[in-house]
C-alpha atoms as an extended CHARMM CRD file, in Angstrom:
* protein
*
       217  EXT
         1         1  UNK       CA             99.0780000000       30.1250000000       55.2930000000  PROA      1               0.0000000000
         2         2  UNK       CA             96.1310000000       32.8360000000       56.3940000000  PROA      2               0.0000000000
         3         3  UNK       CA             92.8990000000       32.7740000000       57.1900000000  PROA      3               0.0000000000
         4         4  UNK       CA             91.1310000000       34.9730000000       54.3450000000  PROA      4               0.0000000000
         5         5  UNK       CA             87.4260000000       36.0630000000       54.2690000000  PROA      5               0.0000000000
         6         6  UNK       CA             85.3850000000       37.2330000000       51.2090000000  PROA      6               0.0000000000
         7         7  UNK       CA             81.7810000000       38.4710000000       51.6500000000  PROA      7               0.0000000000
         8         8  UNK       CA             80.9000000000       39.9010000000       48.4190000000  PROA      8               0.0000000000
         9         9  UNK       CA             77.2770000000       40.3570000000       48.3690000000  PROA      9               0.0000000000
        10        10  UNK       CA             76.5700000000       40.8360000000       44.1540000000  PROA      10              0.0000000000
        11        11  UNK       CA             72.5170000000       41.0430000000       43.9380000000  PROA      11              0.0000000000
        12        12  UNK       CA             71.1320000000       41.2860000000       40.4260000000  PROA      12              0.0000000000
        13        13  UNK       CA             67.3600000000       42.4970000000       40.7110000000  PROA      13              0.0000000000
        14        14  UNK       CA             65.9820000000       40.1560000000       38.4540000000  PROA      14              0.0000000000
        15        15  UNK       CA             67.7440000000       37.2360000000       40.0180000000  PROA      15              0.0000000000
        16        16  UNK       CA             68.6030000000       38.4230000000       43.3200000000  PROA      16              0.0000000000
        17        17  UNK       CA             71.9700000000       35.9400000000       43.3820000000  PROA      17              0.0000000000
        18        18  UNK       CA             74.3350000000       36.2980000000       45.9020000000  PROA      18              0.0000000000
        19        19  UNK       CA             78.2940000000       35.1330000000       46.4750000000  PROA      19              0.0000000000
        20        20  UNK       CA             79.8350000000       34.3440000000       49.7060000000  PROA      20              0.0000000000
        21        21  UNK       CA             82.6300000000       33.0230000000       50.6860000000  PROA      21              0.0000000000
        22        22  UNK       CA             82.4310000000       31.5010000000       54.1320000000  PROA      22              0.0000000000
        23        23  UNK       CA             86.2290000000       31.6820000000       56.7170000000  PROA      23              0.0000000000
        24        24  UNK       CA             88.1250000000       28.9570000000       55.1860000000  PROA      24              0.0000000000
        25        25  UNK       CA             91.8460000000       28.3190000000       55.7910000000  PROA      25              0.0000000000
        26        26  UNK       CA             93.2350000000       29.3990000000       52.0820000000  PROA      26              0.0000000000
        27        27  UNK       CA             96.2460000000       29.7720000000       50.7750000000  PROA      27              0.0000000000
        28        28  UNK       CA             97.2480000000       31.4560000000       47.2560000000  PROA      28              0.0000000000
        29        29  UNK       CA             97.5750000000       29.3540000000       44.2930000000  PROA      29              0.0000000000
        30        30  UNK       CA            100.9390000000       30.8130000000       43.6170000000  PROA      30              0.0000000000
        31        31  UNK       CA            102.2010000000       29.3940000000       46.9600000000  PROA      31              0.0000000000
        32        32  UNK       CA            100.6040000000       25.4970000000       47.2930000000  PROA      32              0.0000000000
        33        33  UNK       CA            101.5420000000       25.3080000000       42.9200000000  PROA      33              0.0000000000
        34        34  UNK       CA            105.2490000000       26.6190000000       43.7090000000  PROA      34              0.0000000000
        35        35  UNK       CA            106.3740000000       23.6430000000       41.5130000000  PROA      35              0.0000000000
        36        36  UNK       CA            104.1620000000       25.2690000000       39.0670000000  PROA      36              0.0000000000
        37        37  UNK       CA            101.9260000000       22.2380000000       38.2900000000  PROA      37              0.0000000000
        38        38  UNK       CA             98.3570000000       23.1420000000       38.5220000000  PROA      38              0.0000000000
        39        39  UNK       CA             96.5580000000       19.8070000000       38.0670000000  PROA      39              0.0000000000
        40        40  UNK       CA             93.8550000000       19.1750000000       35.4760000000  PROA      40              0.0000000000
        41        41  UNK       CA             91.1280000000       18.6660000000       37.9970000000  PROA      41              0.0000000000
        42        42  UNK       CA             92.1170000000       21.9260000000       39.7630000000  PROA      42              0.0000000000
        43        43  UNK       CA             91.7880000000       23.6440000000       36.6080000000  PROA      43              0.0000000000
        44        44  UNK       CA             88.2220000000       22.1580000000       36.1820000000  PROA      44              0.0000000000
        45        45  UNK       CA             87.6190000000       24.0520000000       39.4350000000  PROA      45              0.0000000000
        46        46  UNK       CA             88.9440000000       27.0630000000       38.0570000000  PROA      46              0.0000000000
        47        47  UNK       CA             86.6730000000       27.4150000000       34.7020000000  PROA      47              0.0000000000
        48        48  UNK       CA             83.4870000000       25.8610000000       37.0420000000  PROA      48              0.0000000000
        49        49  UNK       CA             84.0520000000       29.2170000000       39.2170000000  PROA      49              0.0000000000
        50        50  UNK       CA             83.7690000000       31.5780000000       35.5720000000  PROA      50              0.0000000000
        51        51  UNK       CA             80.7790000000       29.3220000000       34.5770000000  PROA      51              0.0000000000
        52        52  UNK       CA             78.9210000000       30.2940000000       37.5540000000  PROA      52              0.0000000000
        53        53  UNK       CA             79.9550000000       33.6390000000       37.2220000000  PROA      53              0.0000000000
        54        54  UNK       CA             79.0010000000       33.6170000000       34.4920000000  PROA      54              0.0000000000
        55        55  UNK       CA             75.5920000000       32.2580000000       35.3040000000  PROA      55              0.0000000000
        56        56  UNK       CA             75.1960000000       34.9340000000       37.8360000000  PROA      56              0.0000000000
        57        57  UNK       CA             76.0110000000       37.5140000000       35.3520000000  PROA      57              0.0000000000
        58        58  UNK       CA             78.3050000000       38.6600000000       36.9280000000  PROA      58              0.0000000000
        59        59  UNK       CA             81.8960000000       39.3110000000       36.0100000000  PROA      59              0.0000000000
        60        60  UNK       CA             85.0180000000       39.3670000000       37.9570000000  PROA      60              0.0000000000
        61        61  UNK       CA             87.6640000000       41.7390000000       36.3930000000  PROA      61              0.0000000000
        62        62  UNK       CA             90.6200000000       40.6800000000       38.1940000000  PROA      62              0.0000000000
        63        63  UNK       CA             91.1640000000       36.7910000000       37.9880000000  PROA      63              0.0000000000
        64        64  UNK       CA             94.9320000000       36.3310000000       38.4150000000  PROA      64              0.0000000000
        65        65  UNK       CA             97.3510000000       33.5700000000       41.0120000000  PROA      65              0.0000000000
        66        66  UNK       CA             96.6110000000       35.9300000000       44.1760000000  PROA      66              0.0000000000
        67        67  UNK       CA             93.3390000000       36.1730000000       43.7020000000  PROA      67              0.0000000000
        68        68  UNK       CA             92.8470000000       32.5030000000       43.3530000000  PROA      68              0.0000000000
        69        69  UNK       CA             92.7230000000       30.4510000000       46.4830000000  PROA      69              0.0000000000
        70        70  UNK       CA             93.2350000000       27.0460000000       47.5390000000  PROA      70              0.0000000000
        71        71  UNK       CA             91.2690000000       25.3630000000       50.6780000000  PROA      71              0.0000000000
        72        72  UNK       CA             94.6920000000       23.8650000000       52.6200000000  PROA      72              0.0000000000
        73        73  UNK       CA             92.7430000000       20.9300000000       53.6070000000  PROA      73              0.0000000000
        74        74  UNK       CA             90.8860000000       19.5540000000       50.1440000000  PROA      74              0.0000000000
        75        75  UNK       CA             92.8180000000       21.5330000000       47.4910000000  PROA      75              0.0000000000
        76        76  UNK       CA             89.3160000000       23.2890000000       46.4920000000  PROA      76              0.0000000000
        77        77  UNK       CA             89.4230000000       25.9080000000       44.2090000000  PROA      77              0.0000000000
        78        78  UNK       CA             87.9540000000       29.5680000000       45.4450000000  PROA      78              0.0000000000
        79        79  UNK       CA             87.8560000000       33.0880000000       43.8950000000  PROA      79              0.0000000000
        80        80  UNK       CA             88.4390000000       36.0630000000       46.4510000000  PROA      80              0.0000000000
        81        81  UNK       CA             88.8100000000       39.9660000000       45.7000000000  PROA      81              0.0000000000
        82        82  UNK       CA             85.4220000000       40.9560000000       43.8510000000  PROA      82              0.0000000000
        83        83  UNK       CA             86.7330000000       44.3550000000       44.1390000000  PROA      83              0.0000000000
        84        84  UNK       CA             86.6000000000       45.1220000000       40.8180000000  PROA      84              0.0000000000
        85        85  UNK       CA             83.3330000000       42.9290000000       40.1610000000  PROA      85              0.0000000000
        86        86  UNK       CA             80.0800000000       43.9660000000       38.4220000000  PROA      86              0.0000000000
        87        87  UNK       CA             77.4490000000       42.9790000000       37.0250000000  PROA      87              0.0000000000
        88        88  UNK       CA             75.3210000000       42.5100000000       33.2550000000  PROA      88              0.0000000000
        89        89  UNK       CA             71.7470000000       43.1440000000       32.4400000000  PROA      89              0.0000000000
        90        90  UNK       CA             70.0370000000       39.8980000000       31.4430000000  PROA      90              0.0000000000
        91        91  UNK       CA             70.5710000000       41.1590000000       27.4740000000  PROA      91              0.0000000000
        92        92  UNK       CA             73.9630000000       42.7760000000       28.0820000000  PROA      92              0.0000000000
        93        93  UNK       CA             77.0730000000       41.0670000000       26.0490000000  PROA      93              0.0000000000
        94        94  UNK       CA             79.3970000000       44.3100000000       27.1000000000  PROA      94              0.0000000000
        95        95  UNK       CA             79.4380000000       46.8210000000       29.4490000000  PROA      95              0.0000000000
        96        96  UNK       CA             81.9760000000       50.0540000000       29.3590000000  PROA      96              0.0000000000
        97        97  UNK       CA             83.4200000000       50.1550000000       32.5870000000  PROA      97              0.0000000000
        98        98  UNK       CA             86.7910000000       51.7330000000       33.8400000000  PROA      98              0.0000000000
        99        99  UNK       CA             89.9190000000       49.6040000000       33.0510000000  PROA      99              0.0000000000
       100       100  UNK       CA             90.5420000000       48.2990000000       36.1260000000  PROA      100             0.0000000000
       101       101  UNK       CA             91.9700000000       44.5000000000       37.8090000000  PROA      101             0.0000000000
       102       102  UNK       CA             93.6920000000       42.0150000000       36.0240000000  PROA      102             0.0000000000
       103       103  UNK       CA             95.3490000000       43.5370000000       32.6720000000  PROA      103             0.0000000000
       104       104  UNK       CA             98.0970000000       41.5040000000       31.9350000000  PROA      104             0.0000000000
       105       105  UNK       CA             95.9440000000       37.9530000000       31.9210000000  PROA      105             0.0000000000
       106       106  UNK       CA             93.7180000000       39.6730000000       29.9550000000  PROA      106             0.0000000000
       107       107  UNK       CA             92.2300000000       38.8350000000       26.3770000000  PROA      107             0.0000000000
       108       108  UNK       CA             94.4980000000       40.0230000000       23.5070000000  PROA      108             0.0000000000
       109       109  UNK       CA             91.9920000000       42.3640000000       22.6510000000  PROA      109             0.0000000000
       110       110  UNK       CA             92.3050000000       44.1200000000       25.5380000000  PROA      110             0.0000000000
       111       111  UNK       CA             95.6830000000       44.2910000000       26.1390000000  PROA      111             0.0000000000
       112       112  UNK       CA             95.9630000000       45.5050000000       22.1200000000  PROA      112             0.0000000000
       113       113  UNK       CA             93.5730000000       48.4660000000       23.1050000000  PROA      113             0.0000000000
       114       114  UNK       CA             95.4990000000       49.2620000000       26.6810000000  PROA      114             0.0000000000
       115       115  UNK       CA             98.7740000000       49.5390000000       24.1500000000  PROA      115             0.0000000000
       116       116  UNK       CA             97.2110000000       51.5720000000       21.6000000000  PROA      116             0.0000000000
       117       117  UNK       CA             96.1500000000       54.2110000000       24.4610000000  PROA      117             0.0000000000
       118       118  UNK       CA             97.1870000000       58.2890000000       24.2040000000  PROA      118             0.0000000000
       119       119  UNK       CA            100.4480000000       58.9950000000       25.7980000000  PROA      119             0.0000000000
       120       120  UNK       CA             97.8100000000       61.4740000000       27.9300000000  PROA      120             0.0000000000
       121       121  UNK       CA             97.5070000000       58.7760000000       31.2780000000  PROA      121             0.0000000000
       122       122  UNK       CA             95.1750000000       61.9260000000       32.9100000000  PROA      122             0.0000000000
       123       123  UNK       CA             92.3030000000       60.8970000000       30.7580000000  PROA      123             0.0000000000
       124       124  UNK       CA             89.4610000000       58.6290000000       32.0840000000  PROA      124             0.0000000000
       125       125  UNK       CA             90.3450000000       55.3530000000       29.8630000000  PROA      125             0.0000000000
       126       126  UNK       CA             87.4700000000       53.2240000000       29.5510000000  PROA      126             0.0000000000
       127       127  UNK       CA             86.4540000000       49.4460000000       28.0770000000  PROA      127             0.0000000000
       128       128  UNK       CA             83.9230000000       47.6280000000       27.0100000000  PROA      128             0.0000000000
       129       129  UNK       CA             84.0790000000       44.1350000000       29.3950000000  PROA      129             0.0000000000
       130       130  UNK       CA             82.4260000000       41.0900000000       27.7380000000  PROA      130             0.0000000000
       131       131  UNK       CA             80.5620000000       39.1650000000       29.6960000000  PROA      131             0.0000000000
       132       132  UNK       CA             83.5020000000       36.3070000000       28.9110000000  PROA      132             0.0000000000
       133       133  UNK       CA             86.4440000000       38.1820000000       30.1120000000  PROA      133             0.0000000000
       134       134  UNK       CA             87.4550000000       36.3400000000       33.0010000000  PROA      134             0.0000000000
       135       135  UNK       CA             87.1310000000       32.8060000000       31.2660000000  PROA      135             0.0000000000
       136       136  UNK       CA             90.1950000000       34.2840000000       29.1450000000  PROA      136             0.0000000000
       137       137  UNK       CA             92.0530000000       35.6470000000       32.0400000000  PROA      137             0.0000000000
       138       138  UNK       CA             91.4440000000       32.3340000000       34.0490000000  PROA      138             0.0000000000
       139       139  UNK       CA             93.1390000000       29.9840000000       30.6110000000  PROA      139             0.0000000000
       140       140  UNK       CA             95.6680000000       32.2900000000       31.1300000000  PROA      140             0.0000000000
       141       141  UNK       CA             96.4040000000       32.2990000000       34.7670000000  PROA      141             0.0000000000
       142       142  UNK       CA             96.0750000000       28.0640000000       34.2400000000  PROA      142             0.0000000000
       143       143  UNK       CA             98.9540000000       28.4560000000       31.4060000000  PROA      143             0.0000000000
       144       144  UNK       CA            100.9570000000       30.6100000000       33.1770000000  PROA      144             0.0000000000
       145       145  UNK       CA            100.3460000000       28.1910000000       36.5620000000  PROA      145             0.0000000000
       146       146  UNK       CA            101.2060000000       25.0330000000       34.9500000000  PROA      146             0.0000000000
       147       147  UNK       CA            104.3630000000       25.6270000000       32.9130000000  PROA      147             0.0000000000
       148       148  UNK       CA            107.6420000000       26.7330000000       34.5580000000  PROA      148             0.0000000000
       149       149  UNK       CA            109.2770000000       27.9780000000       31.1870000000  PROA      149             0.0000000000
       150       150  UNK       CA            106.1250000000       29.7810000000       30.3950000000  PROA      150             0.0000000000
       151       151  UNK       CA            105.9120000000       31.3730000000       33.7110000000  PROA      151             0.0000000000
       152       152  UNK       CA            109.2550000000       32.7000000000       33.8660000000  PROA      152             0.0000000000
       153       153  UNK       CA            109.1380000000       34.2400000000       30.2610000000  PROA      153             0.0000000000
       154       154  UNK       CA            105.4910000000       35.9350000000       31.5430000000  PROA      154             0.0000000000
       155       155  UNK       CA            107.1190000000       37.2930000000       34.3610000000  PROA      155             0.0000000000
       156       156  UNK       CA            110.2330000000       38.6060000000       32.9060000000  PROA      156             0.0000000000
       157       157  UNK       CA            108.4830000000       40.7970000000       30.3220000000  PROA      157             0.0000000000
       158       158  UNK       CA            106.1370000000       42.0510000000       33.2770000000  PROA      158             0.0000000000
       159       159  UNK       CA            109.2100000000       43.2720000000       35.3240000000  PROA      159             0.0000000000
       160       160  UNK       CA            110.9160000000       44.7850000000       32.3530000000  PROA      160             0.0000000000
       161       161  UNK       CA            111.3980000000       49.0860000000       32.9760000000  PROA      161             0.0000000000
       162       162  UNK       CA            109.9540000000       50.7470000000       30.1130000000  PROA      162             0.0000000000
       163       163  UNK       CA            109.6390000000       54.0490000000       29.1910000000  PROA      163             0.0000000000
       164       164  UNK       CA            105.7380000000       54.1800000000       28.5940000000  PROA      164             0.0000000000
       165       165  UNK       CA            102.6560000000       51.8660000000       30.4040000000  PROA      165             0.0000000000
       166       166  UNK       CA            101.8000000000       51.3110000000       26.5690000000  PROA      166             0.0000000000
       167       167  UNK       CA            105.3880000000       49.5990000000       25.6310000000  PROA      167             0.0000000000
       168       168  UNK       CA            104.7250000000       47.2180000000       28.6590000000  PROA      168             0.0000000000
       169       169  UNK       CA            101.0330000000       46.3720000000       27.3900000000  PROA      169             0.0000000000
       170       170  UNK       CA            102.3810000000       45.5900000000       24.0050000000  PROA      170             0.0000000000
       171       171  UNK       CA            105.3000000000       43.7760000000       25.1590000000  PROA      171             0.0000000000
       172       172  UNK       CA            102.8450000000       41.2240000000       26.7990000000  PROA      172             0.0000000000
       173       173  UNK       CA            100.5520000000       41.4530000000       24.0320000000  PROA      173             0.0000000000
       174       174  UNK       CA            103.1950000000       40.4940000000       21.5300000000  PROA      174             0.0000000000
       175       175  UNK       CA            103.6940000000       37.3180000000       24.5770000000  PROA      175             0.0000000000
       176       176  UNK       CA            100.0790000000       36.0080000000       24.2300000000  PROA      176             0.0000000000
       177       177  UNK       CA            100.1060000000       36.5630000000       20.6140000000  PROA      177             0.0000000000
       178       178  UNK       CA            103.6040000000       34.2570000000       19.6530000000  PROA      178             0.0000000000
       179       179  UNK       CA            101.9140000000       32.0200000000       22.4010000000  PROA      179             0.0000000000
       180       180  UNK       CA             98.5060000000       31.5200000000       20.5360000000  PROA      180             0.0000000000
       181       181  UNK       CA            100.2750000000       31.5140000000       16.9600000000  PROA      181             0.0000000000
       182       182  UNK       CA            102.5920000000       28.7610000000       18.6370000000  PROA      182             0.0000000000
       183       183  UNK       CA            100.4940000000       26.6230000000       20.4500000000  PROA      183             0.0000000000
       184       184  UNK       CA             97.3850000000       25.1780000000       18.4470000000  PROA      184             0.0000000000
       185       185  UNK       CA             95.6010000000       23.6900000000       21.2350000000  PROA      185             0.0000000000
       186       186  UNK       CA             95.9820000000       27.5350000000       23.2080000000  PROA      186             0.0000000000
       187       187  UNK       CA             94.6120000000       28.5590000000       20.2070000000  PROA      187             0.0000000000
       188       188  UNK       CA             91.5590000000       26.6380000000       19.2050000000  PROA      188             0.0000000000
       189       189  UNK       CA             90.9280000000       27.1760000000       22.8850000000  PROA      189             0.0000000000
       190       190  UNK       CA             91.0850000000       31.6770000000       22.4910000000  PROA      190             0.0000000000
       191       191  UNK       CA             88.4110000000       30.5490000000       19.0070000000  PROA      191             0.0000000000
       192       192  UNK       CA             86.4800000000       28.9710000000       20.8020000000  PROA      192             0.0000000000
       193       193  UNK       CA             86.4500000000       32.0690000000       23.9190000000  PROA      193             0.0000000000
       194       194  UNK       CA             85.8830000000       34.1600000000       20.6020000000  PROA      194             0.0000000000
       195       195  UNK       CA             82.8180000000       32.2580000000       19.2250000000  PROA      195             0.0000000000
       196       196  UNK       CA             81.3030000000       31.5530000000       23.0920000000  PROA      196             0.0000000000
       197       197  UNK       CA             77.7440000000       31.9020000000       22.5250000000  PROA      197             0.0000000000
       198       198  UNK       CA             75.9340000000       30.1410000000       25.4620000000  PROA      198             0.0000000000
       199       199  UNK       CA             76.8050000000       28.5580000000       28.2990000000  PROA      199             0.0000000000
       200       200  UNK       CA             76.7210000000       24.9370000000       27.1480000000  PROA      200             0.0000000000
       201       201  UNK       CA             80.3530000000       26.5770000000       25.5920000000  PROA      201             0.0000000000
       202       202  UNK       CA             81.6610000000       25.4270000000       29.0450000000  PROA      202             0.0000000000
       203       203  UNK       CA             81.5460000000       22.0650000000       28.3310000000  PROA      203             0.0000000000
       204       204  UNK       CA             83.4650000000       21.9090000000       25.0330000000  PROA      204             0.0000000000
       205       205  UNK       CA             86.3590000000       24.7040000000       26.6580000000  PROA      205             0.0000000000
       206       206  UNK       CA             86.7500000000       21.9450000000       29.4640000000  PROA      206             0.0000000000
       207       207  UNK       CA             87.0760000000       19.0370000000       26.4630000000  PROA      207             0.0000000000
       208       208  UNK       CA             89.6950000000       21.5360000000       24.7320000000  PROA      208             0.0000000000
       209       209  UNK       CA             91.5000000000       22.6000000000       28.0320000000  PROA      209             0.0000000000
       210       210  UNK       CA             91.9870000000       18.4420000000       29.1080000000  PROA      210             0.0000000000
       211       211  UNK       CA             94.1930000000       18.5010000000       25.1190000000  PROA      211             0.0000000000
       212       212  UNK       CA             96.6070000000       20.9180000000       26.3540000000  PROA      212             0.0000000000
       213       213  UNK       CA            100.2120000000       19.3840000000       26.6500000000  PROA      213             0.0000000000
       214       214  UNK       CA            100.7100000000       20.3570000000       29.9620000000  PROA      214             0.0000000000
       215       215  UNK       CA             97.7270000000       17.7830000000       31.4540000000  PROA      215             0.0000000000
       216       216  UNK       CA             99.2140000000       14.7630000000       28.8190000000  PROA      216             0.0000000000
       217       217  UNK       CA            102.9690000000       14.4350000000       30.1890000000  PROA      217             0.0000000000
């Protein structure tokens, strides 16, 4: 256990919001979920955070299990390292930015483009974020988080030496894919990511996520 502090001041002009994080006794999710079961409620937590992101227009780029904290005391949910965070215009839906933070939890979209990429690694690679990347990248951190089997195949194919950065993108590309053509309620849950239009699209990702397997054993 540490004590961690985050004071990421993220002011938009128009709305003038701002995050912080006061000192709180956290400890990574990876650590207090070591029996990999991360609770349905705790999940909630997790997708509330993107919503309000989201809200904020603001996205975080690097949502992945040591970024995401756990108060010690009350098992509440917070987000730390807005390193890589930025944020939209009021009418922006993407915004090319340097491909930076969480790769590997990312949408299959991205990962497809980071394995397609020239063999040239000197050239400035850049993406164009949607304003709902980290709501993929936190469904996949809670899949990863809440299934031991699942976790352990993740993390194999992330440790794996390969010759090029592009064989390991595609390697874990080729995981979420079998994953999502596998699992239908993982699936209807990426369709619905894929056809988010407002953000009363919370709501029905939170019915979806409850259908999952791993929150009815």
């Amino acid at each position: 256990m540490f004590k961690a502090k985050l004071s990421q001041r993220a002011i938009n002009a128009a709305s003038a919001q701002t995050i912080h994080i006061e000192y709180i006794y956290l400890i990574a999710i990876q650590i207090i979920f070591s029996s990999y079961l991360l609770f349905f409620f705790q999940s909630k937590q997790l997708i509330n955070g993107i919503e309000y992101l989201y809200d904020c227009h603001i996205i975080h780029r690097d949502i992945r299990p040591t970024n995401i904290m756990c108060d010690f005391d009350n098992k509440q949910i917070k987000l730390v390292d807005f390193g890589f965070a930025t944020i939209f215009d009021n009418n922006e839906k993407t915004k090319k930015l340097p491909i930076e933070g969480a790769i590997s939890f990312g949408n299959l979209k991205l990962l497809k483009f980071c394995s397609e990429l020239p063999l040239d690694s000197s050239i400035d690679i850049h993406y164009e974020y949607e304003r709902t990347f980290d709501l993929y990248c936190a469904l996949n951190v809670i899949i990863i988080m809440s299934d031991k089997y699942i976790y352990d195949q993740f993390y194999a194919i992330k440790q794996k030496q390969l010759p090029t950065y592009q064989n390991g993108m595609l390697n874990i590309y080729n995981f979420w894919l079998n994953l999502k053509e596998k699992n239908n309620v993982y699936s209807k849950l990426l369709e619905s990511m894929d056809n988010f239009k407002e953000s009363s699209y919370f709501n029905r990702i939170m019915n979806d996520l409850e259908k999952l397997p791993i929150f009815n054993n």
